[in-house]
N, C-alpha and C positions, 0 to 999 in steps of 0.2 A: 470554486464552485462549479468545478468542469469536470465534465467525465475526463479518464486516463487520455484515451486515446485522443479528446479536443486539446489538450494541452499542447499536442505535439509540434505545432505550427508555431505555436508563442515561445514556447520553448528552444526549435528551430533558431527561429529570428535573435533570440538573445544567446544561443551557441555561436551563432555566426559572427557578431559583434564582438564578443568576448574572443573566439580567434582570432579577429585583426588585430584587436586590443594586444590578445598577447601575442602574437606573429611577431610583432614590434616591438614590445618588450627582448625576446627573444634573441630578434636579431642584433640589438643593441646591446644585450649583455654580452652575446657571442665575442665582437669583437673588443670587449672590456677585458673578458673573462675566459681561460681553458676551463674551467670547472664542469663538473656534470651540470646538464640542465634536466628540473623536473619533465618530463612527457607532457604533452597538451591533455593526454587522455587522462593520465591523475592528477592533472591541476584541476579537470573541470568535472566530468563525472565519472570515479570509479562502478563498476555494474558486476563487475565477476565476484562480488562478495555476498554470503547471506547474512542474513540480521543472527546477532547475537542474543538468545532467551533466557528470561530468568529461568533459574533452574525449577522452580516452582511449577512454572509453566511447560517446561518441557516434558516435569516428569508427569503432569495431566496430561498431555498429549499424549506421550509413550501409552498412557495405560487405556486412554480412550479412543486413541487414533494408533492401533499399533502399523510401525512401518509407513507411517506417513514421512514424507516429503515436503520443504519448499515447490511450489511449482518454477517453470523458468518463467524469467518475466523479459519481453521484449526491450530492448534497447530504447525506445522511443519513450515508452512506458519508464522504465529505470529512470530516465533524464527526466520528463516530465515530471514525476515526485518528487526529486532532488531541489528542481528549477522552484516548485513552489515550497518544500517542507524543509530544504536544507541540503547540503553533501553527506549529510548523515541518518538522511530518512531513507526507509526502505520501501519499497511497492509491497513487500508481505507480511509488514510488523508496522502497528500503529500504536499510541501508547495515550489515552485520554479520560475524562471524568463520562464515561456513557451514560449510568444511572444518576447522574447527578446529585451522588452525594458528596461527594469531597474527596473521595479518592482516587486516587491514577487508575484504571480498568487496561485491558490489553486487548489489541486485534489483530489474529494471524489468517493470511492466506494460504492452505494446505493443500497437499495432493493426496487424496486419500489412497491405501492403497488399494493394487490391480489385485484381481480374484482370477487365479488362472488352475486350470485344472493340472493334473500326474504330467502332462503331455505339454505344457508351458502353453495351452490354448486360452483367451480369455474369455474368463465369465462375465467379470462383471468389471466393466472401464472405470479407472477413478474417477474419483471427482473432487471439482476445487470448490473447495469449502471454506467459510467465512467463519472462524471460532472465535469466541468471545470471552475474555475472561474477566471475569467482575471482581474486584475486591471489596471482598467485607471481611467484616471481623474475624470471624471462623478460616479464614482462607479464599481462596478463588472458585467462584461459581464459573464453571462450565457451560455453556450455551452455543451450540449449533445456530448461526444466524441467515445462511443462505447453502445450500450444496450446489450454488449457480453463480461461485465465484469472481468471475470475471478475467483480468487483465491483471488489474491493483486495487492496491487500496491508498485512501488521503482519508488525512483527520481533518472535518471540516468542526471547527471551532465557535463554543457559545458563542452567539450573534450576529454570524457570520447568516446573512440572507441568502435565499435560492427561488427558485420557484418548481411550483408543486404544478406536472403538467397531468397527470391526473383531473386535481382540482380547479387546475385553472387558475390559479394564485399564487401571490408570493407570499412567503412566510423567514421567521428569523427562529434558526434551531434554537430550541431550548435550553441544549445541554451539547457537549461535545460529542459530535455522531461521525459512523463510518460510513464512509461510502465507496463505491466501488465502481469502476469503468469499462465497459465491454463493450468492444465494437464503437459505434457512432453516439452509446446512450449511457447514461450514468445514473445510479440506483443508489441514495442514502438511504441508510438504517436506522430510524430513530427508536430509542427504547423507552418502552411504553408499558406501564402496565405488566412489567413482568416479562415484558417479550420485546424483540426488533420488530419494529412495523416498515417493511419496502415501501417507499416512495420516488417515482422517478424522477428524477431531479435535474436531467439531462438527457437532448433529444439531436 
């Protein structure tokens, strides 16, 4: 329930651990063993990869985002998502029940593209965008959820409590929501009524 970038200290502290850990491992196989040994960086977080998308969802994107991109996502950030969703979550692909019907929904973080005139001069800067895609029956609903992307994204989990510093209270999400980390603060999406509602959730 932490923005991207507060992770990064927790995160830290159990990279460091896990390095002695396997430092030790390492050395102890070494003299067991001539074999290759895995890298420290692919046993604990790979980051130079992007997420893999259904095709479904990519060829919406293509047609409603032409020429978009992944954004890059910092190092910190990359570890952070891993540390709490797995070695196999990504900071720009999140995969949950958002409307809370029963089925899996999707959340990509994108680079919209740059508007540059004859001369390669820009017009208009991208921007990183929050797209949502909803499963229902007919296929996937498309929904634009913030063009003030952030960092990353985490799937914060029915039941899972935060507080609503808005409001001044805690609350326990209703349904599986995204949320997103920038700088020192972090912004969940809860979907409401047909649309994402911003709440800041982290300060």
């Amino acid at each position: 329930m932490f923005a991207c970038a507060l992770l990064t200290f927790t995160a830290s502290l159990g990279a460091v651990k896990f390095r002695k850990l396997l430092q030790s491992k390492l050395n102890s196989s070494a003299t067991r063993s001539s074999a290759p040994i895995v890298s420290e960086a692919d046993a604990i977080f790979r980051c130079d990869t992007k997420p893999d998308l259904p095709r479904s969802i990519k060829v919406l994107l293509d047609k409603h985002f032409p020429g978009w991109q992944f954004p890059d996502v910092s190092d910190d950030d990359c570890q952070s998502v891993k540390t709490w969703g797995g070695k196999d979550a990504y900071a720009q692909l999140i995969q949950g029940d958002f409307d809370g019907d029963g089925r899996d929904d999707y959340a990509v973080l994108i680079k919209d593209d740059w508007q540059v005139d004859g001369e390669g001069r820009v017009l208009t800067p991208s921007d990183v965008l929050i797209v949502a895609f909803l499963n229902k029956r007919g296929g996937f609903n498309t929904q634009v959820v913030t063009r003030e992307g952030g960092g990353c994204l985490q799937l914060m989990r029915k039941g899972d409590r935060t507080y609503d510093y808005e409001a001044q209270r805690e609350f326990t999400y209703p349904h599986d929501t995204i949320m997103s980390g920038f700088g020192m603060g972090g912004t969940s999406y809860l979907y409401e009524n047909g649309k994402f509602r911003a709440i800041i959730t982290s300060d």
